[in-house]
N, C-alpha and C positions, 0 to 999 in steps of 0.2 A: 603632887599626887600622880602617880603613876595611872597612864592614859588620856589625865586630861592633858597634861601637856609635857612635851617631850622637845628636848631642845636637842635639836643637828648640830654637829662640830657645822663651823662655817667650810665655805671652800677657799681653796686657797685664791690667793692673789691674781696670778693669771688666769683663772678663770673667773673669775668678777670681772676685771679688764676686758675680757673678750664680749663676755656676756653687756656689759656698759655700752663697748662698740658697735655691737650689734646693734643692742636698741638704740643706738645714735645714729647708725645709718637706717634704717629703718623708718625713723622720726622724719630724718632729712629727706626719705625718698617720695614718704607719702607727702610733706610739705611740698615738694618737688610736683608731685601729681597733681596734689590741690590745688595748684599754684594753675598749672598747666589747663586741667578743667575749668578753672575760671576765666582765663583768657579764652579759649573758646566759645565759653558759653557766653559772654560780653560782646563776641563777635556777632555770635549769631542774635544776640540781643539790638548791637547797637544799627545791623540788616535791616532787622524788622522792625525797630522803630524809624529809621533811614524811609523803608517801605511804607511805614505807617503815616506817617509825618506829610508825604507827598500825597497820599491819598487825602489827608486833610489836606492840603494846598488845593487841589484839584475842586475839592466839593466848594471851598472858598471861592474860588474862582466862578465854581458854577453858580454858585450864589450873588453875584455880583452879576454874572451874566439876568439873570432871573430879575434880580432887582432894579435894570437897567431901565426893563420895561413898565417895570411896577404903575410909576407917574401915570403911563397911558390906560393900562386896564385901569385905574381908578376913575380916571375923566370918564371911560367909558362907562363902565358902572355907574358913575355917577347921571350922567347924561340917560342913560336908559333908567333908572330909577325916577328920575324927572320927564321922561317921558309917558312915562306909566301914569304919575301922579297930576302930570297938564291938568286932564281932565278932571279932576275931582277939586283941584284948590287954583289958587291965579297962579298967573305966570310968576316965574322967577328972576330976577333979573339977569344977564349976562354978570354984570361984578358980582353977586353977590353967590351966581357960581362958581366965579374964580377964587371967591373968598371961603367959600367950602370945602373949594376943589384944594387949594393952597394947605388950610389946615388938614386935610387928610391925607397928602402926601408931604405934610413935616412927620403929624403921628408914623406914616408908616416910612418912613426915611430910616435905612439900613445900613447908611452910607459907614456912617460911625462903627458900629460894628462888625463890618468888614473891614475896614482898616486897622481895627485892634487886634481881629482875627489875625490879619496877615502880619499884622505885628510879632503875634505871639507863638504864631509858624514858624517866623522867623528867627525868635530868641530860641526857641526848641531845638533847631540846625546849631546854631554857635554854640547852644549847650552841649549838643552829642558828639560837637568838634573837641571840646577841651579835652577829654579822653582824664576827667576826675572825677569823683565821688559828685551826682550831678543830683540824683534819686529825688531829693526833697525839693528841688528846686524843680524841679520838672511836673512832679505831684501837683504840686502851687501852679503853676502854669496849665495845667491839665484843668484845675478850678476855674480857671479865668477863661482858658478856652469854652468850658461849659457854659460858664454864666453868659459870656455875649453868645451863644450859639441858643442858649434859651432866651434870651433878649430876640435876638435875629428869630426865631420862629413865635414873640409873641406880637411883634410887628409887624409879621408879615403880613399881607395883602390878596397875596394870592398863594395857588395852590400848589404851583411848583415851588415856589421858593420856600413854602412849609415841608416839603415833599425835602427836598435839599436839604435843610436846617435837622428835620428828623434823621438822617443820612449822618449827617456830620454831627451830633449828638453820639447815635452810635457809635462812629468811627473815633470819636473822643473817649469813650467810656473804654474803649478795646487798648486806645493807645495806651489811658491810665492805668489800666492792668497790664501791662507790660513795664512803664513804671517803675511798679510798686515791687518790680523786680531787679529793682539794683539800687544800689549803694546811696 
């Protein structure tokens, strides 16, 4: 039917050829760019989790720092909480404050979780070394980092090292969205 459709002689051969070659380099140069744009942007990805990574070390660290103390403020606490109470009930015995004082610093013992902390600081370094496809495995690690850093702030004892733990919560949840941007 005349209008609906109307058929073109083709064109000849060399210019198909040309026209092929064209769109092959073309194909090859933006491959070429794409290529190029993602090593870039990997770099400046694997920077900032490099950056980010250490900033979680650092808050681990301070966390440990904080926790060192932990034992003492609880005696303390403890001992002014029973000094308060003297007056109103008997006395308490010496063991049987060691034996209070004992189970509240197993409950509040961080120890464990700093060490898995820096465990898992650690595998996050060897993973951003391998320089492969890392994304899922780091994700999963970002999980674990989370779960002892809310473990470590629901055992904490005092108020910096809650203060730290909420610190490195955030700095975890920042890392994980960066992440969740690669491969």
């Amino acid at each position: 039917m005349r209008g609906v459709i109307e058929t073109v002689e083709e064109d000849p051969e060399p210019v198909i050829m040309a026209r092929r070659d064209a769109v092959l380099a073309g194909w090859s140069q933006a491959l070429d760019r794409l290529a190029a744009a993602r090593r870039e942007e990997g770099a400046r990805l694997e920077a900032l989790l490099t950056d980010q990574r250490a900033r979680l070390a650092a808050l681990v660290d301070a966390a440990s720092a904080s926790a060192a103390v932990q034992p003492a403020a609880i005696r303390a606490r403890l001992e002014a909480l029973l000094a308060e109470l003297s007056g109103l009930a008997s006395p308490v015995s010496e063991e049987r404050v060691a034996q209070e004082l004992a189970m509240l610093v197993t409950r509040a013992d961080v120890r464990e979780e700093l060490d898995r902390l820096h465990a898992h600081i650690a595998q996050a370094g060897e993973l951003l070394q391998r320089g492969e496809a890392i994304g899922r495995e780091l994700d999963f690690l970002c999980q674990e980092l989370n779960r002892e850093a809310n473990t470590l702030c629901s055992k904490s004892a005092d108020i910096e090292l809650t203060r730290i733990g909420l610190s490195l919560k955030a700095a975890i949840e920042q890392f994980r969205e960066q992440v969740q941007n690669l491969e």
